[in-house]
N, CA and C atoms as a LAMMPS dump frame, in Angstrom:
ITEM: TIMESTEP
0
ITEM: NUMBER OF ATOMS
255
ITEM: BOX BOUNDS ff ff ff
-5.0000000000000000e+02 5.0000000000000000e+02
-5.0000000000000000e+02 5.0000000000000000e+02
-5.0000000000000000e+02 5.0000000000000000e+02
ITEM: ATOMS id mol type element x y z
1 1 1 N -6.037 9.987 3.409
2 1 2 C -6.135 10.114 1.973
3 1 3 C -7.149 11.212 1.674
4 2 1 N -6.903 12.323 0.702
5 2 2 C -7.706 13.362 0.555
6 2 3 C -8.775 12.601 -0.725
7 3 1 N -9.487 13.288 -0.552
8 3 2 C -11.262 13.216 -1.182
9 3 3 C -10.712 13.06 -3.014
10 4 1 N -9.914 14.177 -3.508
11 4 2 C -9.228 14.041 -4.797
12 4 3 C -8.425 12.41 -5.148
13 5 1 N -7.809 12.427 -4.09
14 5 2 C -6.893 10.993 -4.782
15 5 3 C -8.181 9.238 -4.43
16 6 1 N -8.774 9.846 -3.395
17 6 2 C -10.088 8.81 -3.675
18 6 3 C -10.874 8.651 -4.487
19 7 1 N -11.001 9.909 -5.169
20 7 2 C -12.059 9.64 -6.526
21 7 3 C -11.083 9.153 -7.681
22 8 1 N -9.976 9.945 -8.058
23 8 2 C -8.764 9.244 -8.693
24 8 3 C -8.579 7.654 -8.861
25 9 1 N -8.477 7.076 -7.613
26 9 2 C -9.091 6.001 -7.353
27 9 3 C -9.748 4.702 -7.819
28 10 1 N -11.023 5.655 -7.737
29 10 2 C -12.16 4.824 -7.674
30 10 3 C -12.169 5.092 -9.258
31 11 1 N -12.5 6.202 -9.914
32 11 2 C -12.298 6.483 -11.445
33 11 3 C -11.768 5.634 -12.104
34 12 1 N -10.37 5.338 -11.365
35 12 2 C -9.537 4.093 -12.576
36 12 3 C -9.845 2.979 -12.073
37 13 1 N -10.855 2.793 -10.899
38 13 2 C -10.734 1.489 -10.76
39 13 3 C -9.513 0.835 -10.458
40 14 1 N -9.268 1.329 -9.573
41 14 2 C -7.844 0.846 -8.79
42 14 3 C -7.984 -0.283 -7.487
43 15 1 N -7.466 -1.077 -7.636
44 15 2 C -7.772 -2.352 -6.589
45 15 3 C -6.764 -1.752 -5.133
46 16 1 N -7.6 -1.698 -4.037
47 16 2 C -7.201 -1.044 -3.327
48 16 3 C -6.961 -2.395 -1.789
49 17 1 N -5.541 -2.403 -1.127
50 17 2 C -5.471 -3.481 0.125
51 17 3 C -5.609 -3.29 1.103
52 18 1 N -7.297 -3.445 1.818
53 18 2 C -8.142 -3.449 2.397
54 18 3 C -7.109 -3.375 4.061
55 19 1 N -7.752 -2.039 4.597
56 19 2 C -7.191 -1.605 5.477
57 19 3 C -5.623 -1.004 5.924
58 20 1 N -5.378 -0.727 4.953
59 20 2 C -4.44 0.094 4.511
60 20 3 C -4.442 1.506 3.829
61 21 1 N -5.706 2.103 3.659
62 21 2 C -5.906 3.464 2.886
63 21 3 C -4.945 4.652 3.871
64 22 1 N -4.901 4.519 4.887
65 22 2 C -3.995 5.357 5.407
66 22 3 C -2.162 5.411 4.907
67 23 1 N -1.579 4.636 3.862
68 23 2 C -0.327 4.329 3.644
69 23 3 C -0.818 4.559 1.996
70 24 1 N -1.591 5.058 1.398
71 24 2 C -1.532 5.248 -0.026
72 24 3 C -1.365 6.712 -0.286
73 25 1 N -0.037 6.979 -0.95
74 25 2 C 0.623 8.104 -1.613
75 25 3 C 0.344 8.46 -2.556
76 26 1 N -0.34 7.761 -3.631
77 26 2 C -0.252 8.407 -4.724
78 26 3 C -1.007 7.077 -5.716
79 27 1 N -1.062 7.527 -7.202
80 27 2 C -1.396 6.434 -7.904
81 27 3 C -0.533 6.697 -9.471
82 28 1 N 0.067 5.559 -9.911
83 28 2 C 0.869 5.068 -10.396
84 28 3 C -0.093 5.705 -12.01
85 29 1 N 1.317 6.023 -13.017
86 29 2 C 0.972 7.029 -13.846
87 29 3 C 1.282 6.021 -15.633
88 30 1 N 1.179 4.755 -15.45
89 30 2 C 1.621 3.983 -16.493
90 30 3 C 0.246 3.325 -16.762
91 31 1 N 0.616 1.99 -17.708
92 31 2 C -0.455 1.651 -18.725
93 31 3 C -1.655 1.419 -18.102
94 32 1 N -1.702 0.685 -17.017
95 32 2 C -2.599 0.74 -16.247
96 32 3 C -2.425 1.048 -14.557
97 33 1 N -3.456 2.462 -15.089
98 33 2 C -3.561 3.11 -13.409
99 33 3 C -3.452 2.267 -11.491
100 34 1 N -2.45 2.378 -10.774
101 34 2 C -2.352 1.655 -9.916
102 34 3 C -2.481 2.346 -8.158
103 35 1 N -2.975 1.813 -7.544
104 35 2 C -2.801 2.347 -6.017
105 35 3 C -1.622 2.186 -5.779
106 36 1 N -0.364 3.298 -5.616
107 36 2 C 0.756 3.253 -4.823
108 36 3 C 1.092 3.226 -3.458
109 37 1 N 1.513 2.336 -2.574
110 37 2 C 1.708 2.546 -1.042
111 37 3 C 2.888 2.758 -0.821
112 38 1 N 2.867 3.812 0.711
113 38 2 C 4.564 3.291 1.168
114 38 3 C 4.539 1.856 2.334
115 39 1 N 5.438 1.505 1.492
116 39 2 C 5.726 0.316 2.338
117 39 3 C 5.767 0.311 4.463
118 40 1 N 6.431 1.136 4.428
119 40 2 C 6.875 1.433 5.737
120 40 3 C 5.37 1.966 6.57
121 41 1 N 4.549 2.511 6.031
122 41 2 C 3.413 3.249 6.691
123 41 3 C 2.228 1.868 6.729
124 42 1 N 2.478 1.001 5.746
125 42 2 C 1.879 -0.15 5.551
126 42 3 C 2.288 -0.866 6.677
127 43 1 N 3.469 -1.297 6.957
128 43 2 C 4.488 -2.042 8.345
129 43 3 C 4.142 -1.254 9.544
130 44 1 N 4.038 -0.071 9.584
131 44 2 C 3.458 1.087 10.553
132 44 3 C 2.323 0.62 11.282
133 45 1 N 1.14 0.715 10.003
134 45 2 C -0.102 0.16 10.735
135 45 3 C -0.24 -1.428 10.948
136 46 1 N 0.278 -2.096 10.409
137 46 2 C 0.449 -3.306 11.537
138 46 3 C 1.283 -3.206 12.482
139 47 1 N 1.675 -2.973 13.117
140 47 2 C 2.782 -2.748 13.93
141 47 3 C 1.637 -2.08 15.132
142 48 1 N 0.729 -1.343 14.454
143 48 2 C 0.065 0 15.753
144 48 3 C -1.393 -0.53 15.65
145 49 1 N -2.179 -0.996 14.418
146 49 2 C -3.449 -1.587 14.858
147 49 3 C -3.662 -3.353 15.433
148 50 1 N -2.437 -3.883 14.722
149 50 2 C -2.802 -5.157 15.314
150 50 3 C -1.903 -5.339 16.199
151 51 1 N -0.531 -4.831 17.084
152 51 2 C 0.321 -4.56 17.706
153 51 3 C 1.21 -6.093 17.85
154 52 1 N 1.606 -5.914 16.41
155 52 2 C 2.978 -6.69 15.671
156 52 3 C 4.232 -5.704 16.394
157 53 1 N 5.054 -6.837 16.234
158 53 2 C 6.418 -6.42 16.394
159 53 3 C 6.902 -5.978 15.204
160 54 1 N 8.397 -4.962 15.035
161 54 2 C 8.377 -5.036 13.677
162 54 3 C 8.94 -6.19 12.959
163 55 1 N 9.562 -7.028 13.29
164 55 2 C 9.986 -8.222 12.649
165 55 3 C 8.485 -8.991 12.307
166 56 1 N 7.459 -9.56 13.017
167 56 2 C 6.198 -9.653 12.907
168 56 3 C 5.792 -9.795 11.813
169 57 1 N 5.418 -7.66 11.679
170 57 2 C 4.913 -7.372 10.848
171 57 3 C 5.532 -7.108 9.445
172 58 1 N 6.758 -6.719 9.576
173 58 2 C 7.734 -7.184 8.028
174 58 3 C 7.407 -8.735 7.392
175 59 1 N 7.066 -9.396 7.912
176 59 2 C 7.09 -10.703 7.711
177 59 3 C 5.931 -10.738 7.096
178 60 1 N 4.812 -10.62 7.809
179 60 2 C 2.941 -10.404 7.188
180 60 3 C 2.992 -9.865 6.303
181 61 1 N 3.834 -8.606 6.121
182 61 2 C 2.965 -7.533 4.922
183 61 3 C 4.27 -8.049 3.492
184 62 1 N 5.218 -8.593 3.716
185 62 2 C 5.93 -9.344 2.49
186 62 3 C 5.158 -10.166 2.21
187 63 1 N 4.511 -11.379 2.902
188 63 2 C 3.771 -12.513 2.311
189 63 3 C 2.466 -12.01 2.316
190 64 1 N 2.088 -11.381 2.704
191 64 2 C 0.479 -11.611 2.605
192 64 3 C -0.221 -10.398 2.029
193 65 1 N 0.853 -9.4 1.863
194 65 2 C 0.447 -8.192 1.342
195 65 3 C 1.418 -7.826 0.081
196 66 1 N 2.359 -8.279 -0.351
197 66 2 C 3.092 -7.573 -1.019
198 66 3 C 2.976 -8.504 -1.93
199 67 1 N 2.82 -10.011 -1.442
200 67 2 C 2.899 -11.493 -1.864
201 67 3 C 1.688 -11.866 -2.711
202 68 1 N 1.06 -10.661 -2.327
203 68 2 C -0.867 -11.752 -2.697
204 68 3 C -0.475 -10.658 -4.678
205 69 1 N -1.425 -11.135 -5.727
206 69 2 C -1.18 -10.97 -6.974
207 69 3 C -2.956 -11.154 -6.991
208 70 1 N -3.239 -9.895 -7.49
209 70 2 C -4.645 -9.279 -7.816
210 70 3 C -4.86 -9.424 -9.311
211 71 1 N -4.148 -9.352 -10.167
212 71 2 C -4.356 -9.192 -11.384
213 71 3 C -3.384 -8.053 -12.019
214 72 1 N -4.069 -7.689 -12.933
215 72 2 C -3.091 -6.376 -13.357
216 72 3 C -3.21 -5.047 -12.882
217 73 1 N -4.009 -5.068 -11.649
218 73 2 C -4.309 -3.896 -10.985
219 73 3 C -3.913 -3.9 -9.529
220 74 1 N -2.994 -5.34 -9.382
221 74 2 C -2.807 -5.348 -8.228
222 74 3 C -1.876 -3.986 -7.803
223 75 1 N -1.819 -3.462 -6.602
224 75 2 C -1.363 -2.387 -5.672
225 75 3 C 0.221 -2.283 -6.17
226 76 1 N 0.948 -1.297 -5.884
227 76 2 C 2.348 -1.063 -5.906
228 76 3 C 2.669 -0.595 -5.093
229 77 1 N 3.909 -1.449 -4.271
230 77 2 C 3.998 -0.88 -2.875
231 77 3 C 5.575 -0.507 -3.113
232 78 1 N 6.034 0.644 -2.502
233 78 2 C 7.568 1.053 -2.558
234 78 3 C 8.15 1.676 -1.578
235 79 1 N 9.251 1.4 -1.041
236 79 2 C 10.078 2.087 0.09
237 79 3 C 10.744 3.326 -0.991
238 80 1 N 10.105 4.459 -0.153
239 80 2 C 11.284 5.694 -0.411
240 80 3 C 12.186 5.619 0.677
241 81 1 N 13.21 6.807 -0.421
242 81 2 C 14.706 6.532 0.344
243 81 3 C 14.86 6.815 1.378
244 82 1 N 14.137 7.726 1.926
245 82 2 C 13.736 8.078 3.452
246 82 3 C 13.808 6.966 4.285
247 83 1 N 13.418 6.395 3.759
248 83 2 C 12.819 4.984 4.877
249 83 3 C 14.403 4.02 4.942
250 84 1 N 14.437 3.884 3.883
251 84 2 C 16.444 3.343 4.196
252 84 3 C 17.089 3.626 4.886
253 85 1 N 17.247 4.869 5.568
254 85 2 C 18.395 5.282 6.203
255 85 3 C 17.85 4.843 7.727
């Protein structure tokens, strides 16, 4: 993550899911400012730091990451179409 989209960030006060900053793309441009992830880079690093399978780790990051509800700042996580095929 470059130095710009971290202060971006931190500026809006964006609730960010702890150990995952390597899978955040971007931040979400509606009523209230959001940390965007890709999903797949999220499944990535479990898969490579805690060395999940990918079935595993699809499973963890639906319930426990995609699943958990922060408030109105919770994270937005999205598969691009890339990742479909």
């Amino acid at each position: 993550m470059n130095e710009e989209l971290k202060m971006a960030l931190n500026f809006n006060e964006c609730l960010t899911a702890d150990g995952f900053d390597e899978a955040i793309i971007g931040i979400s441009q509606c009523n209230t400012v959001k940390a965007v992830y890709s999903s797949k880079k999220c499944i990535d690093i479990l898969m490579k730091r805690d060395k999940m399978s990918k079935e595993d780790a699809v499973e963890f990051f639906e319930f426990n990451v995609v699943g958990s509800y922060m408030g109105d700042n919770t994270p937005i996580f999205i598969i691009l179409q890339d990742d479909l095929i």
